[in-house]
Structures are given as structure tokens and as C-alpha cells.
C-alpha positions as CSV (number, residue, x, y, z in Angstrom):
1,X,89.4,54.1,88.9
2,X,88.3,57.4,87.2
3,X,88.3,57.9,83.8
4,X,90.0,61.1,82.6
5,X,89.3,62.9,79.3
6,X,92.5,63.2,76.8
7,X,95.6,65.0,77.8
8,X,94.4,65.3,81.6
9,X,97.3,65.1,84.5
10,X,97.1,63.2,87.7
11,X,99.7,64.6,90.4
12,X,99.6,62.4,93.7
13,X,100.3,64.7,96.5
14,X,103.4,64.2,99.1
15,X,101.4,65.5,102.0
16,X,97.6,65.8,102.7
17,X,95.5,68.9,101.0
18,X,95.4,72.1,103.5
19,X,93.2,71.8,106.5
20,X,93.5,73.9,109.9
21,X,96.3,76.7,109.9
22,X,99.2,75.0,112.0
23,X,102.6,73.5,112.0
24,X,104.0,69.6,112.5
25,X,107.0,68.0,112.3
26,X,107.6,64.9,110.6
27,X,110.7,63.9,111.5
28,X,112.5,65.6,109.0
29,X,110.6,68.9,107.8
30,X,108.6,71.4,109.9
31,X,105.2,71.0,107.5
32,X,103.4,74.1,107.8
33,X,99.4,74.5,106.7
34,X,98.5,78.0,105.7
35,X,94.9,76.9,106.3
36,X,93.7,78.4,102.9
37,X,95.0,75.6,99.9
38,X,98.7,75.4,100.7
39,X,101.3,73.1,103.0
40,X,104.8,73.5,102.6
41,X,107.9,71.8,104.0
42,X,111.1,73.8,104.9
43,X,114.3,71.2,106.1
44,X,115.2,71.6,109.9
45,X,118.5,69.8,108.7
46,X,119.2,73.2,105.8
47,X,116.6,75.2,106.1
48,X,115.8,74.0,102.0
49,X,112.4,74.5,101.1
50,X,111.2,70.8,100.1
51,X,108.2,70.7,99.1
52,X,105.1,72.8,98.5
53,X,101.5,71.2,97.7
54,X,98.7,73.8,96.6
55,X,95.5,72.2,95.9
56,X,96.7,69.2,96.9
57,X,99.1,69.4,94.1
58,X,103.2,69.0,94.8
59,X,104.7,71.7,92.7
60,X,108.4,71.6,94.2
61,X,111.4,70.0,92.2
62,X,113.3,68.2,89.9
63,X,115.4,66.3,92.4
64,X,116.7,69.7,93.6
65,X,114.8,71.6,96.4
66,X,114.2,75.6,96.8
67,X,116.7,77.7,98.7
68,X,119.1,80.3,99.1
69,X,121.9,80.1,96.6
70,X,122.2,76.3,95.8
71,X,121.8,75.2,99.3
72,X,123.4,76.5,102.6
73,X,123.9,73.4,103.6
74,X,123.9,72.3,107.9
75,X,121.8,74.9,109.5
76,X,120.2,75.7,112.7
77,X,116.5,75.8,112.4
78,X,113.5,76.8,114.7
79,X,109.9,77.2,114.3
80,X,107.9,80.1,116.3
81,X,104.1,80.1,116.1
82,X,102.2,83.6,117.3
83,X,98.6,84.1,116.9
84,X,98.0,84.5,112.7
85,X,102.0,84.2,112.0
86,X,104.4,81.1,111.7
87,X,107.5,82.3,111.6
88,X,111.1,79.6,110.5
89,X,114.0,80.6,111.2
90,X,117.0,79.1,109.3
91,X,121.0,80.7,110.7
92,X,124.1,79.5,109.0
93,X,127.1,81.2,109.9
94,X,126.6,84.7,109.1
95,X,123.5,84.3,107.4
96,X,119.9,84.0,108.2
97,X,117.0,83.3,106.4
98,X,113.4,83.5,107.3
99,X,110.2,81.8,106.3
100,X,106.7,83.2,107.0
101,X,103.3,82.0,106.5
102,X,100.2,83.8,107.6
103,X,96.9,82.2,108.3
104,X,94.4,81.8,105.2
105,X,97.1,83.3,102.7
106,X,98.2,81.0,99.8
107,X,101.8,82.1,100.4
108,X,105.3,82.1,101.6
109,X,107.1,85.1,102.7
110,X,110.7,85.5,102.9
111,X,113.6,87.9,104.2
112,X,117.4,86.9,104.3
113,X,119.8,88.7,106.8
114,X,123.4,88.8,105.1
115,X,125.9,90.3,107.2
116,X,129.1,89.8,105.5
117,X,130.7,87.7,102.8
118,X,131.7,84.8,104.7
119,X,128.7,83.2,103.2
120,X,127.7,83.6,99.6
121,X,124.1,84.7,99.2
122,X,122.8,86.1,95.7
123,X,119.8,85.2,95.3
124,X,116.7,83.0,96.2
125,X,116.1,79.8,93.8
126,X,112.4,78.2,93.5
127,X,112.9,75.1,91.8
128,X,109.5,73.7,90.3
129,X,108.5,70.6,88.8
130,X,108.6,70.2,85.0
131,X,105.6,69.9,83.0
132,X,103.0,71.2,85.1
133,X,103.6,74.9,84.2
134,X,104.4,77.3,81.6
135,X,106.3,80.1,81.0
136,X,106.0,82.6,78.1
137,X,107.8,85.5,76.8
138,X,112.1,85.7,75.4
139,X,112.8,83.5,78.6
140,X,110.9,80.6,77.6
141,X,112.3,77.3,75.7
142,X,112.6,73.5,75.2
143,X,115.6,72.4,76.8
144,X,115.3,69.2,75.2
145,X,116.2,70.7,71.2
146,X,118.9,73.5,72.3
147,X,122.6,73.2,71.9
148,X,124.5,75.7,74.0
149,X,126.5,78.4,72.5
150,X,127.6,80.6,75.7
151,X,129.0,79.8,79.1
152,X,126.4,76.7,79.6
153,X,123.8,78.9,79.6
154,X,123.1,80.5,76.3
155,X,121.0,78.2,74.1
156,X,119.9,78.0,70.3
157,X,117.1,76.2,69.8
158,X,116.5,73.8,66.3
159,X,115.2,77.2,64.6
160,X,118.1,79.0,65.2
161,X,116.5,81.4,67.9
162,X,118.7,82.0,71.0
163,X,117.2,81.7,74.5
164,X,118.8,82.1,78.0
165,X,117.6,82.4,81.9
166,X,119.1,86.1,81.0
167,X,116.9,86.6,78.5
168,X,113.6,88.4,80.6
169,X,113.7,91.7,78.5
170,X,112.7,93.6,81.8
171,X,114.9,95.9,84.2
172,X,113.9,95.7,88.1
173,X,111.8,98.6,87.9
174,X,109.7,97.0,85.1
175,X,108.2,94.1,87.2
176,X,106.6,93.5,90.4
177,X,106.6,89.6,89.7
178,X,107.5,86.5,87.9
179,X,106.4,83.5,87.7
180,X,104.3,80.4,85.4
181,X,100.9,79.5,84.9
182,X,99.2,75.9,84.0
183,X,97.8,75.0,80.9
184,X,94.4,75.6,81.9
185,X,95.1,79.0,83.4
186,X,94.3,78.0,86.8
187,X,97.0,77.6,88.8
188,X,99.9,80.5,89.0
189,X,103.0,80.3,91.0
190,X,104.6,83.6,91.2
191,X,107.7,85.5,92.7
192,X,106.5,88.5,94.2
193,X,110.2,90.5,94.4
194,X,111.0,93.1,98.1
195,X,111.7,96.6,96.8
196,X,115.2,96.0,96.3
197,X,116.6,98.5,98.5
198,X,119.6,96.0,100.0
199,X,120.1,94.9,96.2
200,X,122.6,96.8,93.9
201,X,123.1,97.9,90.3
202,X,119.5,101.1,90.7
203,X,116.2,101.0,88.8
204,X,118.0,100.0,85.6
205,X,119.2,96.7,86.5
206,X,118.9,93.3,84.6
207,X,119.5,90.3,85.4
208,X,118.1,86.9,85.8
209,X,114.6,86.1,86.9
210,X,113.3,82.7,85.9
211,X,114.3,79.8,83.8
212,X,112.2,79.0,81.3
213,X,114.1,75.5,80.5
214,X,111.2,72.8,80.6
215,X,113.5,70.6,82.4
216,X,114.0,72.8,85.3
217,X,112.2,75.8,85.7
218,X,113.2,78.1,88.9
219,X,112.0,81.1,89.8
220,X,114.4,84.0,90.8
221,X,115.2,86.4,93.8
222,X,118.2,88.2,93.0
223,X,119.7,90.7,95.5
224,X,123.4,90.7,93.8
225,X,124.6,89.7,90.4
226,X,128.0,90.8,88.9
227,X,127.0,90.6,85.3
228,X,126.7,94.3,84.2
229,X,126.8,95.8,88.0
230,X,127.5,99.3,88.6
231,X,127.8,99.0,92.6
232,X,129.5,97.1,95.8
233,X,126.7,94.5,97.5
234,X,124.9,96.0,100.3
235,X,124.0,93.8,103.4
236,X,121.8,93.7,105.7
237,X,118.2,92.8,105.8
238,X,116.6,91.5,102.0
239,X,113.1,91.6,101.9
240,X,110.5,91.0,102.3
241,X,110.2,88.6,99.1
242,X,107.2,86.1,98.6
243,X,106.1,83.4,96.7
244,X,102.5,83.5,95.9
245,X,100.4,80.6,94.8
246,X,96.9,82.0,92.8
247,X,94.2,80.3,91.0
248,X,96.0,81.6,87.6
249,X,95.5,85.3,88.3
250,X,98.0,87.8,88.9
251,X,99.3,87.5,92.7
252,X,98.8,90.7,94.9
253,X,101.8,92.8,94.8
254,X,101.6,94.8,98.2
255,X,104.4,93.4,100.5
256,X,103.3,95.2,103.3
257,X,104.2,92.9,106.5
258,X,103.2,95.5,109.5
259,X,102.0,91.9,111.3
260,X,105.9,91.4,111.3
261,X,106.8,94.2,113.3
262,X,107.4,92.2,116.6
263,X,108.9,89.1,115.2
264,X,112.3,89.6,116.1
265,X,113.7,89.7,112.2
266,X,117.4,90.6,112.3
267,X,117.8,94.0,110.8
268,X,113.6,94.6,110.4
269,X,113.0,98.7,110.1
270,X,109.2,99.0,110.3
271,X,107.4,101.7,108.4
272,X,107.9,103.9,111.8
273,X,111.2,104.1,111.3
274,X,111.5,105.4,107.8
275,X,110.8,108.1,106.0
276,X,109.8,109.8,102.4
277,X,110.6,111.9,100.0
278,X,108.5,114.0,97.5
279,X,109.4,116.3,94.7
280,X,107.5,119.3,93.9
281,X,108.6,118.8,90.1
282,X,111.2,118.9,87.9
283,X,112.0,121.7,85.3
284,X,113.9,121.4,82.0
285,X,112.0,117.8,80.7
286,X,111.8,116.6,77.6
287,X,108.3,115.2,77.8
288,X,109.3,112.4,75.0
289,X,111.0,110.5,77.8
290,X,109.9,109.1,81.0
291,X,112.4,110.4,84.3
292,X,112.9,108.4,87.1
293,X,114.6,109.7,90.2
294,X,116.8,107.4,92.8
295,X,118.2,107.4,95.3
296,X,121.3,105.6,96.7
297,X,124.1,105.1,99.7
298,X,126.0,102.7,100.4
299,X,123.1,100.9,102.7
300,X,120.2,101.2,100.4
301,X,118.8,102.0,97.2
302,X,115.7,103.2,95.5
303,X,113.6,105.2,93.1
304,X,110.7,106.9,92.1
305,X,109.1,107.4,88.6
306,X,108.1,111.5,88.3
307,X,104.7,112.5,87.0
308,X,104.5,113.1,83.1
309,X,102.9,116.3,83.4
310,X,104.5,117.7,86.4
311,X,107.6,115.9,87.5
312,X,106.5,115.2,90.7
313,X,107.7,112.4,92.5
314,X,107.7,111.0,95.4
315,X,109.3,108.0,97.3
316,X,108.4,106.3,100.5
317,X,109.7,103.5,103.2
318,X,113.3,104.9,102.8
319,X,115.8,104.1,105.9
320,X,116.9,107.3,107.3
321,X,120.1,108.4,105.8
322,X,121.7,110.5,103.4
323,X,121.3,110.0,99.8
324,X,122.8,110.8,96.4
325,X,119.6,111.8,94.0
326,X,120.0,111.3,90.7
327,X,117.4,112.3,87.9
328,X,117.5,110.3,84.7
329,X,116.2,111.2,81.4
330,X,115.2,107.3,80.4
331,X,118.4,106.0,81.6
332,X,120.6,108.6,81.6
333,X,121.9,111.2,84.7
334,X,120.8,114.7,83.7
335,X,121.1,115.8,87.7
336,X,123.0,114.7,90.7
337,X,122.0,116.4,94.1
338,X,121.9,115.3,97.6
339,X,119.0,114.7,100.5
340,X,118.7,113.5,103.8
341,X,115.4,110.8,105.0
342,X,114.8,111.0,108.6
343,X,112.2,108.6,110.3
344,X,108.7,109.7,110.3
345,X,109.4,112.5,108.1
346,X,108.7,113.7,104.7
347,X,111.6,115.6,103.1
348,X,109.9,117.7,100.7
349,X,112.1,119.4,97.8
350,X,111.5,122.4,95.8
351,X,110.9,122.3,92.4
352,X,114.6,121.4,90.3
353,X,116.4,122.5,87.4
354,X,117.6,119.8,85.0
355,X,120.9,121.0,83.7
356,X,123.3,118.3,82.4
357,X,121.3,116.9,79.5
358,X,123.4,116.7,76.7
359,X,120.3,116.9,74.2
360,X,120.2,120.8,74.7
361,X,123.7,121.6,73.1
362,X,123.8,122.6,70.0
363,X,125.2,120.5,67.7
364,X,125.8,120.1,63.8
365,X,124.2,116.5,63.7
366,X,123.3,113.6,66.0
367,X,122.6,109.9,65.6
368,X,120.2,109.1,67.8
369,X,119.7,111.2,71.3
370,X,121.8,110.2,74.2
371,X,119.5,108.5,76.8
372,X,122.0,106.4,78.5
373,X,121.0,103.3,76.6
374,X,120.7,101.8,73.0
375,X,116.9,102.5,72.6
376,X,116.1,103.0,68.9
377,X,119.0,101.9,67.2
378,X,119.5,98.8,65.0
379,X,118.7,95.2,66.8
380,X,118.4,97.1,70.2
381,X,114.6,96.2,70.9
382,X,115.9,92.3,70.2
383,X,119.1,92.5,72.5
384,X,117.3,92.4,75.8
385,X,115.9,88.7,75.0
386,X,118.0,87.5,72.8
387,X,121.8,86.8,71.7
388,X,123.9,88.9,69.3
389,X,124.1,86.1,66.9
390,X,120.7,85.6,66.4
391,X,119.3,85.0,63.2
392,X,116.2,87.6,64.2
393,X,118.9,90.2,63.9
394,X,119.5,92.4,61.2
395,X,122.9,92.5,59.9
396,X,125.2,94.0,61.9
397,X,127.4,95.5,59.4
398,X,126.4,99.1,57.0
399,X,127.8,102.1,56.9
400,X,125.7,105.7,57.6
401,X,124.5,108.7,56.3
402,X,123.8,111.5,58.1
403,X,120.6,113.1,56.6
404,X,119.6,110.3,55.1
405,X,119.8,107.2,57.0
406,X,117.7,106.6,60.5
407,X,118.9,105.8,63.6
408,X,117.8,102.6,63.7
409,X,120.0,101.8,61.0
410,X,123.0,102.5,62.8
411,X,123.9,99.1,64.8
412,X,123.3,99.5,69.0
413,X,126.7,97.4,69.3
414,X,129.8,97.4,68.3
415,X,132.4,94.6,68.4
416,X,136.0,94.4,67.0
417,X,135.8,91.4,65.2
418,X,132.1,91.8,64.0
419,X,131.5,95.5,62.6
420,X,134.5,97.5,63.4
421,X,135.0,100.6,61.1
422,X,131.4,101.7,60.6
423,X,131.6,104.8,58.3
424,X,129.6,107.7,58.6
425,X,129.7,110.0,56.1
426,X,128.7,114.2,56.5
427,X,128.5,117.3,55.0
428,X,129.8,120.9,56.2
429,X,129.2,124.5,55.0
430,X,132.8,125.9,54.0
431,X,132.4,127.5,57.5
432,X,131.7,124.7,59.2
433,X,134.8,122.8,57.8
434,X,137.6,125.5,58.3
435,X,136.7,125.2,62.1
436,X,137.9,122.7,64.5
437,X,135.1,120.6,66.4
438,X,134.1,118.3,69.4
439,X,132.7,114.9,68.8
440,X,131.4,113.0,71.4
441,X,129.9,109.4,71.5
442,X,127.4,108.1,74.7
443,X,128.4,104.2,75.8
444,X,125.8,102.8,77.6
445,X,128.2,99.4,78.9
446,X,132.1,98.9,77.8
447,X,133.4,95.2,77.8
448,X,137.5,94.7,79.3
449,X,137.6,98.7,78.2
450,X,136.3,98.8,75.0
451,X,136.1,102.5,73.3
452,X,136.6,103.9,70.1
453,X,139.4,105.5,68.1
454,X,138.0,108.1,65.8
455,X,139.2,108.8,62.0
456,X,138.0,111.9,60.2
457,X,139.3,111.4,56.6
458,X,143.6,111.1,57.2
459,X,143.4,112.5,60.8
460,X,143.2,109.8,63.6
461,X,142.5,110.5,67.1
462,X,144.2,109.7,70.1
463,X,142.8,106.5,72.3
464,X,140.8,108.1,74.8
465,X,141.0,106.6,78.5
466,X,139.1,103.4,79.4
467,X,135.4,103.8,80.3
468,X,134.1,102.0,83.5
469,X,134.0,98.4,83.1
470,X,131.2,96.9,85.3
471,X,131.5,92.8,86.3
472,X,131.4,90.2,83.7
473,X,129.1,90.2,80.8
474,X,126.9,92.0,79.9
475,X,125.7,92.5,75.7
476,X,125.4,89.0,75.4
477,X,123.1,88.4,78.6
478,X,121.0,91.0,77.7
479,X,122.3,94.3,79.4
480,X,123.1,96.7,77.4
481,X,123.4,99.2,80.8
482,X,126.1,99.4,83.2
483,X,128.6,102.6,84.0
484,X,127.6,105.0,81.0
485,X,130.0,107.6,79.6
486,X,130.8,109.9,77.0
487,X,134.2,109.7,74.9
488,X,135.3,113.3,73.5
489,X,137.3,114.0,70.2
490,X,138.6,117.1,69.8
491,X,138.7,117.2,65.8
492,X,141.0,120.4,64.2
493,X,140.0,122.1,61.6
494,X,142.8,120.6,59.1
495,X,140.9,117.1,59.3
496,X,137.7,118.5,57.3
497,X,137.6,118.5,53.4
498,X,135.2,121.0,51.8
499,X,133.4,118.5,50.2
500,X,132.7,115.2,51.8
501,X,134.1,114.1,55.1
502,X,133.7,110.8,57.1
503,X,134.7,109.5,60.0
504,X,135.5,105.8,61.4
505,X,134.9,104.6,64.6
506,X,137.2,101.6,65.6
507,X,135.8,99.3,68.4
């Protein structure tokens, strides 16, 4: 028997360490061997990925395996080997799901088919065993001293901190990957996500990507969630998406699969059939913000981050079609506009006029600059990781000055029960106050129809019609994004006083 030094981990393996690249099947399982340092099992009874061993190491489960939703349950399941590719097949009604492995890589590539709703598919789950990685960042807690305070899966832990599977702090644009690495640093499992374009809800999205729970961390896929979405589900072809097993470094994030051409994938465009398009620039920037351009139908989705200097932009391995293109300052629309992808072909645009920027009126005073999100006002930095009752917040209460206060005193939220009638108070020339006026406030999300009634000192406006209300949560899962508008007041004259005037917004 060996002797180990302190605080070292023995893991028995399920199944031998990697030899040949090949397949077998036990029985149960088809157990393929990458032929590099990994052997995974996918069910031929579900199509469940069971286990996966890298380095001779069994990183799979908690007494739940890996799969799409929480299991699909009876499946048909086939195996095809050709040349460097192993390819499984798993159909279930509706739905099927693919699993690839490719000879001497260290991972597992994936692509789901979902043709209609007859059968639930939302995302892909990688359960892994406890205690053998670690995750870091907002996402990242002890299951084991939380008490839940939200929907089962909200958590404050024994300092008072709050914690969820929500909390990633990262729209989809943001990341390429997600994952956990081992104490040591030398082992990293990773969640290498497609390009989305099947998904829904644009570049802006949030939503979950890991749980950081030590008693069951999983790993994320998600190609629909209705928590702060802005559009219907797309089907067709997700993917590809892989899971990437390094030795602690960062996994590569090109998911370029030309070796899958000829596989036979249901709904598989290969990069001959699509097409790109590139912006000669864009005119009418504020150079403080970033711009990012999309681009979306009703089949697919995506978007391109324009060049700093230029605005240039570009986007590739687009399905032909036409799109809507819209330009965002940060996260808001500035410019809608329409073009058409065909296969093979670069669709080149001339250089466009931004011209719906709200920034460029003129205006007596602002709070902030609409961007289309809650950037730079009171807790909004802590909102993406974290819960509105959390003791990291500032209070959320306090009324404003304009002239004299920041923005990021003025609170990003606003909540009936919690800070209703903020006060802000202004001054006006005698011209300014014998004239009537327009004031307009940007929402980024609106809960059940939330929106403001305004006061100006005894005049009190009209309730203005209900913003877009997008799914089911969204401020307290960290998204503070979903259909953004602007509520206008049209204040008369006869509300101003010569002196001091103030008005109150009313959640």
C-alpha cells in the first residue's frame, strides 16, 4: 500500500485508463476511448452520459448522470465509427442528440436536433462529482451552510452573502466557456458553449451556466430559458457544444467540426452553405461605449462586436436568410436596418448612420445615460451575482439631487414595497419653468408591468401603458435586461414652481 502525503485524494476508476482510440460495449453503455486520456460512457438504454474517466480519474456524478434536460428517458441509440470520428446517436420522439469523439482529443462534442415542443429540451446538464473540483467567482458556494431564500434556488450563506446557479455575472457574449478546475490546478473540465445561433434572448442574455453548490456541481448548455427572454425558441440544429477535459489550462475555444460534414447530423449547414457579413463602419459613436451589432430571424441569431476605432464589424457562418440588424450602444438599439446572407457570400454594407441614440437630445438634466441597462448606478455592478437583499448592497432607499448627487447614487432598481417614491429634486431658470416639458425614463426589464407614475410638486401624471414583460424573473436572478423601453411624461408648464421643483417616481 502507498503512502500518500496529507490531504492527498485516491479516486478508483470505473473503467480502465485510455488506451487505443475505439468503442465497446458493455452490456449496458457504448464505452468510447478517445485514445488521448479520456473513456466515456453514453446509455444505449437513454442516451445519459454515465460516466467519464480522464486520467484514469471518474469525474461524472452524484447519483445523477449527464444529459439533456433531466433525462429523456427510453431512447433509441446507435454507435457509427468512421475513420478519426465516433459518432452516437441518441433519437427520442422528436428529438435527437448526438455525441462525438475524435481520435487523440480529450473531448466530447455535442449537437441536439429539436424539432418541435413535443419534447422539452433547454439545455445540456453535466453533472460532476463533488469534491474533486472547484469553482470560483459569484457562482460559487457551500451548499452545506446555506438556507434558501428564493424559489429553491437562491441561497444565503452563514455570512449573509447570497449565492445562486443564476448568479455567473456574464451575458452569452461574455464567455466562450465554463467550467472547474482541481485544487492543484491540473485537471479542468470545461463547457465549451456553440455560437448560440438556435438559442434565443441576443448577445445580451443571462442565464444559468454552472452550479457552484459543492454537493452537485453541473455544468450548463442552455439553448432556451424563460427567465428574462425577449424571444420565441428557435429549433432546429444546436451546436456544436463540447465538453473539454485539459490538464488545468484553458480548453481551446474553436468549435470548428469540418471533419463532421458527412456525418449525416440532422439539420448540419457546413461552412459552404453560409455566409458573412462585414460593415465598413459605423458613424455617429460615442467612443465611451463598446457597439455590438446582431443579427436575428426567427431561425437564427447572432452578433458581432464593431471595431473601437472604426466600427467595423463583421460576422461569419450565418445561415442564409434575411435578417433584422440591430446596432447597440452597450445594450441599447440606436439602429434597426435590414440584410440578406446568402451561401458563399459576403454581404458587404456601406458605412451607417447611427440615428436613434437618445444621448444626442438636448436635454435640461440626465441621471445617468441611457444604455439600455443599469450600468453605473447604485448596487448595479453587485446585481449580476448577487440578490437584492444582500447585505453587500448599499441601501436601497435616498433621495437625489440633480447637480450634486452621482449617478451611482441613484438606486438601479426600483420595487413598490422597498424604495417607492424616490425624490429628485431640480432647479429651473424662470424660463425654463414657465414652459411645459418632456420627461422620459429608460427601463432596462419590467416585472408583471411595472412602470412609474410621475409627480412634479401637486401635478401627477397619468399611468403610462405597460412595458414589455419578458418570462419569469428576472432582477432577482441576476438580469437586469429583457424588452427595454422608454416611458414619456408630458409635464405642463403649470406643474413647475420658480423656485424648487421635484418630482416622484412611484414604482
Amino acid at each position: 500500500v502507498p503512502v500518500l502525503g496529507a490531504g492527498a485524494l485516491v479516486t478508483v476508476a470505473g473503467t480502465a485508463s485510455a488506451a487505443a482510440f475505439g468503442w465497446s460495449d458493455d452490456g449496458s453503455n457504448f464505452v468510447v476511448d478517445t485514445g488521448a486520456n479520456l473513456v466515456f460512457k453514453v446509455s444505449k438504454s437513454n442516451g445519459d452520459l454515465t460516466s467519464f474517466v480522464h486520467r484514469g480519474v471518474e469525474y461524472q456524478g452524484y447519483g445523477k448522470n449527464s444529459h439533456v434536460e433531466s433525462g429523456l428517458g427510453a431512447s433509441t441509440v446507435t454507435l457509427t465509427a468512421s475513420g478519426s470520428t465516433i459518432l452516437i446517436k441518441v433519437v427520442h420522439g422528436s428529438l435527437i442528440h448526438y455525441y462525438a469523439a475524435r481520435s487523440g482529443e480529450n473531448d466530447i462534442y455535442m449537437w441536439t436536433y429539436k424539432a418541435a415542443d413535443s419534447v422539452t429540451m433547454q439545455r445540456y446538464i453535466v453533472r460532476l462529482k463533488p469534491g474533486l473540483l472547484r469553482f470560483s467567482g459569484g457562482d460559487a458556494w457551500d451548499s452545506a451552510a446555506t438556507t434558501t431564500i428564493e424559489a429553491g434556488d437562491v441561497f444565503r450563506a452563514t455570512d449573509g452573502t447570497t449565492h445562486s446557479k443564476h448568479y455567473s455575472g456574464l451575458r452569452v457574449m461574455d464567455y466562450d466557456y465554463i467550467g472547474a478546475k482541481n485544487a492543484a490546478g491540473t485537471v479542468g473540465i470545461w463547457m465549451v458553449r456553440s455560437n448560440h445561433e438556435k438559442a434565443s434572448g441576443g448577445p445580451f442574455f443571462r442565464s444559468l451556466l454552472r452550479s457552484g453548490s459543492t454537493g452537485s456541481p453541473d455544468l450548463y448548455e442552455i439553448v432556451w430559458y424563460n427567465m428574462a427572454q425577449t424571444e420565441a425558441q428557435r429549433y432546429g440544429l444546436h451546436g456544436p457544444y463540447r465538453l473539454s477535459f485539459t490538464d488545468g489550462g484553458a480548453p481551446a475555444t474553436g468549435l470548428s467540426t469540418a471533419w463532421a460534414d458527412g456525418l449525416g447530423i440532422q439539420g448540419y449547414v457546413p461552412a459552404s452553405g453560409r455566409g458573412r457579413v462585414a460593415g465598413v463602419g459605423i458613424n455617429g459613436r460615442d467612443t465611451t461605449y463598446p457597439y455590438t451589432v446582431g443579427f436575428a430571424n426567427a431561425d437564427a441569431q447572432y452578433w458581432a462586436v464593431a471595431s473601437a476605432s472604426t466600427g467595423y464589424f463583421s460576422c461569419a457562418g450565418m445561415l442564409p436568410g434575411t435578417y433584422t440588424m440591430t446596432i447597440y450602444k452597450d445594450e441599447l438599439a440606436v439602429h434597426t436596418g435590414s440584410v440578406t446572407v446568402t451561401a458563399g457570400g459576403t454581404t458587404t454594407l456601406n458605412s451607417i448612420t447611427i440615428g436613434g441614440d437618445p444621448s444626442t437630445a438636448p436635454a435640461i438634466w440626465r441621471i445617468g445615460d441611457w444604455t439600455g441597462s443599469p450600468k453605473g448606478f447604485k448596487n448595479a455592478d453587485l446585481m449580476t451575482y448577487a440578490h437584492p437583499s444582500d447585505p453587500r448592497a448599499a441601501t436601497w432607499t435616498g433621495n437625489f439631487i440633480v447637480g450634486t448627487a452621482a449617478a451611482s447614487t441613484f438606486p438601479c432598481y426600483q420595487w413598490i414595497g422597498v424604495n417607492n417614491d424616490v425624490l429628485v429634486y431640480f432647479k429651473l431658470t424662470a424660463a425654463q419653468a414657465a414652459a411645459a416639458h418632456t420627461l422620459r425614463i429608460g427601463l432596462s426589464a419590467s416585472y408583471a408591468g411595472g412602470r412609474h407614475r410621475v409627480s412634479v410638486n401637486s401635478w401627477t401624471s397619468a399611468i403610462p401603458a405597460a412595458p414589455g414583460n419578458s418570462g419569469t424573473r428576472s432582477l432577482t436572478v441576476g438580469a437586469y435586461r429583457s424588452y427595454t423601453s422608454t416611458l414619456t411624461y408630458a409635464v405642463p408648464a403649470s406643474a413647475f414652481q420658480t423656485d424648487v421643483s421635484q418630482w416622484t417616481s412611484s414604482s
